[in-house]
MIZAVO-430854 format. One line per 8 residues: number of its first residue (from 1); for each residue x, y, z of N, C-alpha, C, O. Coordinates in steps of 0.1 Angstrom, whole numbers, plus 2048, in hexadecimal, padded with zeros to 3 digits. Layout:
N
NUM = X/Y/Z/X/Y/Z/X/Y/Z/X/Y/Z | ...
***
This chain:
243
1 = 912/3CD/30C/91A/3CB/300/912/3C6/2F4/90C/3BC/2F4 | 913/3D1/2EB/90C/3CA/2DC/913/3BF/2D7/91D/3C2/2D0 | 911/3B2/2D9/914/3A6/2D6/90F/3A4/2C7/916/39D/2C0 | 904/3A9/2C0/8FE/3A1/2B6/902/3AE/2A6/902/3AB/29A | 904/3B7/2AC/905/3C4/2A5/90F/3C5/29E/91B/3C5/2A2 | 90B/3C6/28F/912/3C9/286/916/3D9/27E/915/3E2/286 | 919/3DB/272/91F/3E9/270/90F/3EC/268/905/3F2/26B | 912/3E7/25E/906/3EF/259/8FD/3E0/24F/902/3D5/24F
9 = 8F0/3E2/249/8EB/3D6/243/8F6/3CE/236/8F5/3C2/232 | 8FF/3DA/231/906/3CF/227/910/3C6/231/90F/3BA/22E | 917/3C9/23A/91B/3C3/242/914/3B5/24A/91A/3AA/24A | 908/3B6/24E/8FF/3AE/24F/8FD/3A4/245/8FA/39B/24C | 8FD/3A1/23C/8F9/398/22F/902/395/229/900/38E/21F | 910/39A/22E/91C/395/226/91F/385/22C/921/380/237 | 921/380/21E/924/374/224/918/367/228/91C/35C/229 | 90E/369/229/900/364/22F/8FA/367/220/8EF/36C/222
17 = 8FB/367/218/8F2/368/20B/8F7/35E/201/903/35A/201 | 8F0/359/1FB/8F3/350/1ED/8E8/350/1E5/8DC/353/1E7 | 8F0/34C/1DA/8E2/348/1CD/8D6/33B/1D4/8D7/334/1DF | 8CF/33B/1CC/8C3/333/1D1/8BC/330/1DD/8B5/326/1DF | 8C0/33B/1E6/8BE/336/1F8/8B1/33E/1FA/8AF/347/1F2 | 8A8/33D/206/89C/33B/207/89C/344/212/89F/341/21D | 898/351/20E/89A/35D/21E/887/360/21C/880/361/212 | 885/361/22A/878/366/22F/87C/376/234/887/378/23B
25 = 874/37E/231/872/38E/22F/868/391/235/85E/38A/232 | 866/39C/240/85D/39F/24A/858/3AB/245/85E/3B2/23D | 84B/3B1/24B/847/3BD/241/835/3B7/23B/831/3AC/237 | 831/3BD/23C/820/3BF/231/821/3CC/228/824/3D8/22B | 81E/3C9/21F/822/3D3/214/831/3DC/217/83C/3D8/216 | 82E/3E9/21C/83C/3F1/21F/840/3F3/22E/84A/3F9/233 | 832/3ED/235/834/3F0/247/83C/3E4/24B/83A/3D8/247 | 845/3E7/253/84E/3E1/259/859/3D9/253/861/3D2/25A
33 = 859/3DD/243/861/3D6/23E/873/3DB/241/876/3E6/245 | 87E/3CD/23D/888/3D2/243/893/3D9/235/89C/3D6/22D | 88D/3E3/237/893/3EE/226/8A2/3E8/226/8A5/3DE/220 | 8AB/3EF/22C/8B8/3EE/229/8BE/3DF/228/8C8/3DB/223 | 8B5/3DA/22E/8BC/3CA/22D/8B7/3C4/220/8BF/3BC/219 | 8AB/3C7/21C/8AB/3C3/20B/8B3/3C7/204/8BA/3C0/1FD | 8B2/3D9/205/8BE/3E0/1FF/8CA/3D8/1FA/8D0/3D8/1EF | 8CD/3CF/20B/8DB/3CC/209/8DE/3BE/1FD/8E8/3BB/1F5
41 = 8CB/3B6/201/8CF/3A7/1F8/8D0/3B5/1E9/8DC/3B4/1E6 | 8CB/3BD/1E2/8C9/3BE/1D9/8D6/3C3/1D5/8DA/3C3/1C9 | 8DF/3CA/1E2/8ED/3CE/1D7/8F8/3C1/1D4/902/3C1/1CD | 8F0/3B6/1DD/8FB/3A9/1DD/8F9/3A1/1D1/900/397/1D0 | 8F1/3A4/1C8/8EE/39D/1BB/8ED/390/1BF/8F3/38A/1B6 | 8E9/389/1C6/8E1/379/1C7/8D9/37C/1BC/8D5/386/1B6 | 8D6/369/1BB/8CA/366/1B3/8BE/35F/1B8/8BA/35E/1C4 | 8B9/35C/1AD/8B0/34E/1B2/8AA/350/1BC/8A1/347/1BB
49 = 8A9/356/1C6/8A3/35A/1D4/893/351/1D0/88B/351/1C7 | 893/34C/1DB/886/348/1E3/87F/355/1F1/883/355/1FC | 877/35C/1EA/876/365/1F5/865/35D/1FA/85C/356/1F4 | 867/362/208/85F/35A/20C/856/36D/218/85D/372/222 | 848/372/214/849/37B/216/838/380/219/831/376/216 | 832/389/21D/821/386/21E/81E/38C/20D/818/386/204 | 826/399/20B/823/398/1FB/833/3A2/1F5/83E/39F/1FA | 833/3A8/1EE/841/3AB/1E5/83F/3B7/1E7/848/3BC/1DF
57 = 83A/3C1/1EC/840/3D2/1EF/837/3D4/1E5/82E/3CD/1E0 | 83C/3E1/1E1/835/3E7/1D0/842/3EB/1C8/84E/3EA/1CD | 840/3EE/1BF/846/3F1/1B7/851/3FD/1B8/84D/409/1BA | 860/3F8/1B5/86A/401/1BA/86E/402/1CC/876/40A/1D1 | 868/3FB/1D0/86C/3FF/1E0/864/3ED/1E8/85A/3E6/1E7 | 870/3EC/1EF/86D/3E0/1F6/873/3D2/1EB/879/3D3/1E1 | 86D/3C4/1F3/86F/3BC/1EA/86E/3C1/1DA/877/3BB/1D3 | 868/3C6/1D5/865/3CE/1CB/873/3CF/1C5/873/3CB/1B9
65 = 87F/3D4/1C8/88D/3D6/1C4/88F/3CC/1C1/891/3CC/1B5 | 890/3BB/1C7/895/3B1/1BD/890/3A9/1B9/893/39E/1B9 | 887/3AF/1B3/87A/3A5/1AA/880/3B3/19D/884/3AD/193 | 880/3BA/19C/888/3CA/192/899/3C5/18C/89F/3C5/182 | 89A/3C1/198/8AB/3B5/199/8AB/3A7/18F/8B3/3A1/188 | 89F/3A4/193/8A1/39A/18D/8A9/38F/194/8B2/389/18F | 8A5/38F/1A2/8AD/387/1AC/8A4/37F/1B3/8A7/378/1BD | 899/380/1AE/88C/371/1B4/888/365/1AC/881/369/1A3
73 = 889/35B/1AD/883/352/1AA/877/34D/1AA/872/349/19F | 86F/34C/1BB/866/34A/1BE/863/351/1C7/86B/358/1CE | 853/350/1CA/850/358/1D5/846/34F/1DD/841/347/1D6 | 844/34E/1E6/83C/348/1F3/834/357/1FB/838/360/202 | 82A/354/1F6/820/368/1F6/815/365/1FA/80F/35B/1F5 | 80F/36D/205/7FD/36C/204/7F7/371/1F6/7EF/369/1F0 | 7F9/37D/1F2/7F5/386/1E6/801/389/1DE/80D/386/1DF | 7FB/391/1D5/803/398/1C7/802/3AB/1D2/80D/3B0/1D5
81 = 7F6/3B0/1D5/7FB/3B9/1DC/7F8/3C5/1D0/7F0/3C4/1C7 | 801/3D1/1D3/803/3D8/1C8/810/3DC/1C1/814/3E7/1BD | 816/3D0/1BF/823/3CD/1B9/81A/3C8/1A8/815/3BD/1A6 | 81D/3D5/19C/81B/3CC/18F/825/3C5/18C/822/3BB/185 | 832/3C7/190/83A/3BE/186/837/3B1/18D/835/3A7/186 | 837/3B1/19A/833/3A6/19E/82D/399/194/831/38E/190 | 821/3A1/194/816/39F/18C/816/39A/17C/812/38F/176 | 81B/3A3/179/823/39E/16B/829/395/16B/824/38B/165
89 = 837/394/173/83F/389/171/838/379/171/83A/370/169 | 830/379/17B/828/36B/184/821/368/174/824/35D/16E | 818/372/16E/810/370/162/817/36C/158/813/364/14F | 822/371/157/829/36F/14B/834/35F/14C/83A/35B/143 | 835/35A/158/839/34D/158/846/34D/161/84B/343/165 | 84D/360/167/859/35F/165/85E/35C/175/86A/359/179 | 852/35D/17C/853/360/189/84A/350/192/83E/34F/190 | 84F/346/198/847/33C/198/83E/343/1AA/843/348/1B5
97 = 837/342/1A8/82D/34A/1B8/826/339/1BF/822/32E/1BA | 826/33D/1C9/81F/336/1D2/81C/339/1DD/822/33D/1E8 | 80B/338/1D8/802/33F/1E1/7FE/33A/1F2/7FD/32F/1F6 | 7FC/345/1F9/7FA/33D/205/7F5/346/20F/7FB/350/213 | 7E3/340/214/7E0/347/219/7E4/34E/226/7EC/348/22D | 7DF/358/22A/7E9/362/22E/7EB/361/241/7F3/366/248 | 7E0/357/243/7E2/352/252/7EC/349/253/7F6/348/25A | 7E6/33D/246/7F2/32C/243/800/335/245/809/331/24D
105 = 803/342/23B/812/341/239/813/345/24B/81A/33E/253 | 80A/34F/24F/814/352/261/816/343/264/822/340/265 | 80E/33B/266/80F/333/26B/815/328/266/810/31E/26B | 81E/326/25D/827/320/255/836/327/258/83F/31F/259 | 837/333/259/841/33B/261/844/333/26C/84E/32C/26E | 836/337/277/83B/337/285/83A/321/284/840/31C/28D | 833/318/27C/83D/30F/27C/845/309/27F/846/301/289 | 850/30E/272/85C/30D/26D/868/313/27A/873/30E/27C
113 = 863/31E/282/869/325/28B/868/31C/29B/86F/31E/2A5 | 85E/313/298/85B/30A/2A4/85C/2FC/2A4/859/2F3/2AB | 864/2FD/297/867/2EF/297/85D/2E2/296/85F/2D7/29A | 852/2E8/290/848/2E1/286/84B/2DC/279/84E/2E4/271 | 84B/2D2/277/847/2D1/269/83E/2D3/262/83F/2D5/256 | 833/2D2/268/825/2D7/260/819/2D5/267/818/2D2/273 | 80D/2D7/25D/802/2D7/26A/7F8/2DB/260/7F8/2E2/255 | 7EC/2D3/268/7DE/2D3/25F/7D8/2DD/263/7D8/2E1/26F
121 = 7CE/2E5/255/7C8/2F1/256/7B9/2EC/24B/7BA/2E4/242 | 7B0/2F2/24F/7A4/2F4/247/7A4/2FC/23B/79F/2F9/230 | 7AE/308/240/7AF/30F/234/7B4/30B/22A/7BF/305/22A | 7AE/30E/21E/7AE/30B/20E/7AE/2FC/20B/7B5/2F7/203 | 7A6/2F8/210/79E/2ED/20F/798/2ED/206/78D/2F3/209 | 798/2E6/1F7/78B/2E8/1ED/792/2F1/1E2/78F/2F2/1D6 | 798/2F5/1E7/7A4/2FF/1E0/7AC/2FE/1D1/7AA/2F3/1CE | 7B3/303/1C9/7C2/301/1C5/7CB/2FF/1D3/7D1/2F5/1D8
129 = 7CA/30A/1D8/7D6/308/1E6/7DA/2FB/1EC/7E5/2F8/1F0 | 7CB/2F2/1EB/7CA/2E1/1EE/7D1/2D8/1E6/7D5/2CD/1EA | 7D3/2DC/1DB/7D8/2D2/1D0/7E6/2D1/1D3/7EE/2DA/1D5 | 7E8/2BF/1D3/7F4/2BA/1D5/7F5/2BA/1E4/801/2B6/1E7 | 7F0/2BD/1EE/7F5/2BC/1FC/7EB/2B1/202/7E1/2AE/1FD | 7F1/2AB/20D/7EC/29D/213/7E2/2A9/219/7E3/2B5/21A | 7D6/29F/21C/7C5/29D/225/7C8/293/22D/7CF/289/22B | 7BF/29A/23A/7BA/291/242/7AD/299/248/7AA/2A5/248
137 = 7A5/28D/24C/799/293/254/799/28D/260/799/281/263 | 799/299/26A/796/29F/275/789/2A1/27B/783/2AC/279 | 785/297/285/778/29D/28A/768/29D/27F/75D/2A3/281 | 76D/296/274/764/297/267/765/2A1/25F/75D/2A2/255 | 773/2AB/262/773/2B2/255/783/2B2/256/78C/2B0/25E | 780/2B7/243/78D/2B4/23C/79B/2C3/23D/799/2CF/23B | 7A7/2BC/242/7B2/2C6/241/7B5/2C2/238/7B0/2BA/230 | 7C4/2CD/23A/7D0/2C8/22D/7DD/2C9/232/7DC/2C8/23F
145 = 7E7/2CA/230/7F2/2CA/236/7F7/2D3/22F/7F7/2D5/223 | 800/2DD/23D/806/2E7/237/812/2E3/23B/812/2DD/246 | 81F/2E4/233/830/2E8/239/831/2F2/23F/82D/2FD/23A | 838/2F3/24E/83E/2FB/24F/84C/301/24D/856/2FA/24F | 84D/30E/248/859/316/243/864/318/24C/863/31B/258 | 871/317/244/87B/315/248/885/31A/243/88D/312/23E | 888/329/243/891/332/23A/89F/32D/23C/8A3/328/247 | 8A8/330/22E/8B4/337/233/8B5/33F/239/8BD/33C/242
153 = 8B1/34D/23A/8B4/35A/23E/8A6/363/242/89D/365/239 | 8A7/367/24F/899/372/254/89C/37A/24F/8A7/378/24A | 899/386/24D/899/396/249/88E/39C/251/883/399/24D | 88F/3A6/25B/887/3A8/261/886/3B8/267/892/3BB/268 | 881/3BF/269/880/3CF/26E/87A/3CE/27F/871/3C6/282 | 880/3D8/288/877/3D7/291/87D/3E7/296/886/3EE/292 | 875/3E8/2A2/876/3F8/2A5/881/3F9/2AD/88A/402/2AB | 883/3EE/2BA/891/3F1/2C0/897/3E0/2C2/891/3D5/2C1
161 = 8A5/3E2/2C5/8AB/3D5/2C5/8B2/3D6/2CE/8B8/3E1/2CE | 8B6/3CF/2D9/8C2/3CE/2E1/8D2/3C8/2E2/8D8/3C3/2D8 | 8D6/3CA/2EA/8E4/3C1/2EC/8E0/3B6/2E6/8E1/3B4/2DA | 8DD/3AD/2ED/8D8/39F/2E8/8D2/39A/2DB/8D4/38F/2D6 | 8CA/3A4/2D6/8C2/3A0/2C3/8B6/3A1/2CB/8AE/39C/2C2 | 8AD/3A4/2D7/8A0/3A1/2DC/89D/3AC/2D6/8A5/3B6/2D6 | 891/3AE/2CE/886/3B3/2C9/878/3BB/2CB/86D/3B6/2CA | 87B/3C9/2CD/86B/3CD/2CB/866/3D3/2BE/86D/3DB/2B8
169 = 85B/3CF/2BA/858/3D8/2B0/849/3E3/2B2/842/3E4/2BD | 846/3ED/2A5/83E/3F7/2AE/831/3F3/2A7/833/3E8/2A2 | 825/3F6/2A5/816/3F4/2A2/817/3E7/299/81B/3DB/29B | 811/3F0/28B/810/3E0/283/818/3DD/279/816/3D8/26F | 825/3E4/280/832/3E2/277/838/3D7/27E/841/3D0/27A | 831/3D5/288/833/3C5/28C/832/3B5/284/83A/3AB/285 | 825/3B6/27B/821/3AF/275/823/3A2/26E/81B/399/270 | 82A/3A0/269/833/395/264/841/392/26F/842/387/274
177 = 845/398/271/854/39C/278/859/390/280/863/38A/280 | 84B/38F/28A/854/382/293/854/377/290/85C/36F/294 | 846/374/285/849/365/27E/852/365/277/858/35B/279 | 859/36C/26D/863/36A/265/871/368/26E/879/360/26B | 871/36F/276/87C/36E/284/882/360/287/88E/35C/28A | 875/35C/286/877/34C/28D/87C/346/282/887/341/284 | 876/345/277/878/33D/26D/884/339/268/888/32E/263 | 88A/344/26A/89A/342/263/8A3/33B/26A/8A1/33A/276
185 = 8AD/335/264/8B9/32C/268/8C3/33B/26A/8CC/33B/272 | 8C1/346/264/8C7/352/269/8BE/35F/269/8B9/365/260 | 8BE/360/274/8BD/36F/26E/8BF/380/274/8C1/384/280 | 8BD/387/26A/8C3/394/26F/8B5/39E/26F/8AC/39D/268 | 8B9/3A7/27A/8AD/3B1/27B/8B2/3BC/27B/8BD/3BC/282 | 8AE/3C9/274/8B1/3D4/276/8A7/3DC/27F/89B/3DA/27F | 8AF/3E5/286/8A7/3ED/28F/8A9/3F9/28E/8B3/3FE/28A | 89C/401/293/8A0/40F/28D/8A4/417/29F/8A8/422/29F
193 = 8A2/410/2AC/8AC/414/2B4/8B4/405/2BB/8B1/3F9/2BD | 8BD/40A/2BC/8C6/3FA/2C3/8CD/3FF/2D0/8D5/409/2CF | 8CB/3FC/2D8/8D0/3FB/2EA/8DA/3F4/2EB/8DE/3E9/2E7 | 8DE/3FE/2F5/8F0/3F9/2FB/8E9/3EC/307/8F0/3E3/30B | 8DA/3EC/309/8D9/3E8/315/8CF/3DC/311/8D1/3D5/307 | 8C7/3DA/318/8BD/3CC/314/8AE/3D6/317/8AD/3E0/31E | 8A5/3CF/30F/898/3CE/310/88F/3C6/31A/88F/3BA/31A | 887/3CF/324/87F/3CB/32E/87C/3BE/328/87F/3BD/31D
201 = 874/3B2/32E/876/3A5/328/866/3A8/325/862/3A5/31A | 85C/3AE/32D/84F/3B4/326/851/3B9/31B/84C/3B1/313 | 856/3C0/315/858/3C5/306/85E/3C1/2FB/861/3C8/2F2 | 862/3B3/2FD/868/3AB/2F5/85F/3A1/2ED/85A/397/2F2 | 85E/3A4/2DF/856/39C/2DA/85E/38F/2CF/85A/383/2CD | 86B/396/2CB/871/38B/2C8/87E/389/2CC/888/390/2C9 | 87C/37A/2D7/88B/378/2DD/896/379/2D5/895/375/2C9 | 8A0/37D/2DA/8AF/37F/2D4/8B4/36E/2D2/8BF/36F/2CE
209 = 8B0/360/2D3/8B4/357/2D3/8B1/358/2BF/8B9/354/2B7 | 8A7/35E/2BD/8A1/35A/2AF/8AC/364/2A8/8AD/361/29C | 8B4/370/2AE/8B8/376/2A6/8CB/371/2A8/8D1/36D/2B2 | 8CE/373/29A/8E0/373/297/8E2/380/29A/8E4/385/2A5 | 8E2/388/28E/8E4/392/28C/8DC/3A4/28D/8D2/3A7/286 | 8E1/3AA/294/8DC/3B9/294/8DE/3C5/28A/8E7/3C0/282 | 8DD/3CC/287/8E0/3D9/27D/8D7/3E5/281/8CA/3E3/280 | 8DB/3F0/284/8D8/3FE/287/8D0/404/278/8D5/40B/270
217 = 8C2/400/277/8BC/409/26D/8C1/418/265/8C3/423/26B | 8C2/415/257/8BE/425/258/8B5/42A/258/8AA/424/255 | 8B7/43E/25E/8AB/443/261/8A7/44D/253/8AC/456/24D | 8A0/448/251/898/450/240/88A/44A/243/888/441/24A | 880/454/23A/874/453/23C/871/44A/23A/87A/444/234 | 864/442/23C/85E/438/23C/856/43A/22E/851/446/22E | 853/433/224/84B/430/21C/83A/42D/222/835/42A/22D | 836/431/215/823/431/21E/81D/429/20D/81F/42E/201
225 = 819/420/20F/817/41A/204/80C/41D/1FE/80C/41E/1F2 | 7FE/420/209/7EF/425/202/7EF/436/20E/7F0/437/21B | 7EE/43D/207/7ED/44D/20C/7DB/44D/20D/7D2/44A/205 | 7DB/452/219/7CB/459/21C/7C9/467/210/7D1/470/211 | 7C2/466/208/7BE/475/1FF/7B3/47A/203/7B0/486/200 | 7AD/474/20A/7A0/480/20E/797/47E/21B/792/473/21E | 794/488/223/794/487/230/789/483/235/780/487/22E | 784/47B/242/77C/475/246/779/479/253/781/481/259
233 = 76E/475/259/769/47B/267/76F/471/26D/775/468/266 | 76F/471/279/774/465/28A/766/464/28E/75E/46E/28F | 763/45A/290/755/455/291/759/456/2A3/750/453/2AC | 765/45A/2A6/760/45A/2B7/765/467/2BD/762/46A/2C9 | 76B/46F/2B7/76B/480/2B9/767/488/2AC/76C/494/2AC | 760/484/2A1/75C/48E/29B/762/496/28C/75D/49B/282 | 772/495/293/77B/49C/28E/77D/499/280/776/48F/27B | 782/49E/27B/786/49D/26A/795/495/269/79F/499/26F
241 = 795/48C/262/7A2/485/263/7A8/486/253/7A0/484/24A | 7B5/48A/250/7B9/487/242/7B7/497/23E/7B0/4A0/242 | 7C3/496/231/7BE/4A1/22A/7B5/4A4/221/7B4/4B0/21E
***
């Protein structure tokens, strides 16, 4: 019995959205991100959003639509990526960014999803990233303290989902996906197949306890964010790869 399974992603976000609330977004640039469910924040006209994310899509597709909306406030990002308006906005004052390196944020995710509050790292030590956060020294050298993240709302893609919300996802469209999982006080994943039945517990990478809600992906092509243009040898059969 699909217990978690909803109709479609506007269905999913109805109701669970507000001005100024704080959703973590799964995805690296356009791999694995969860399309229809931004789609959905972007037809719900929220504001103020705190998106919390590894970077913003690019331009016209992905987080990319409501930063175009005009429905972000801030961002919690490893990079700018290849999103200009991104870029623009942050420069121009309109957009407040906060940077974070790109291991700190996984691990600020998974955190917040474990019921951490925070935890000392070496990284960006010496830094801007350092400024304003407590030190301590460890063993004779110096941390800093990171918070761990703690969304309103996950947004997440994965390849199949079960009865229950348990989770597989496919290569490195995995990537972000199960730390943001955790993080959320809700969250919803879209899947591009969903089962009447359950997932082998070997192929389960994110338990259905982390998930609320389900939604049946739509099927449309996938976005490719950097295209191969010109073709290359395989250093281990020879062959010509690319066009």
């Amino acid at each position: 019995m699909l217990t978690k399974l909803v109709a479609d992603a506007e269905a999913a976000v109805a109701e669970r959205l507000r001005d100024g609330m704080t959703i973590a977004v799964g995805g690296f640039g356009l791999c694995g991100i969860p399309r229809d469910l931004i789609e959905a924040v972007r037809h719900s006209g929220v504001r103020d959003l705190t998106i919390v994310s590894n970077n913003m899509g690019i331009d016209g597709k992905g987080l990319g639509l409501l930063l175009e909306n005009s429905q972000v406030g801030k961002v919690i990002s490893s990079y700018v990526g290849e999103n200009k308006l991104f870029a623009q906005q942050y420069l121009d004052g309109a957009l407040e960014v906060e940077f974070c390196p790109q291991g700190t944020l996984a691990e600020r995710l998974r955190a917040g999803g474990s019921g951490i509050a925070g935890f000392y790292t070496r990284t960006g030590v010496g830094t801007e990233v350092a400024e304003g956060k407590p030190h301590e020294i460890f063993d004779g050298e110096t941390f800093l303290l990171e918070r761990g993240i703690v969304a309103d709302l996950a947004l997440v893609h994965a390849h199949t989902a079960d009865a229950e919300g348990n989770l597989r996802y496919r290569a490195t469209a995995r990537n972000f996906n199960p730390l943001v999982a955790m993080s959320g006080r809700v969250c919803i994943a879209e899947a591009e197949v969903v089962l009447d039945g359950y997932l082998d517990p070997d192929d389960v990478m994110t338990p259905g306890i982390f998930v609320d809600v389900t939604v049946h992906a739509t099927d449309r092509p996938k976005d490719i964010e950097q295209r191969l243009v010109r073709s290359r040898t395989s250093k281990t059969t020879g062959e010509r790869i690319g066009a």
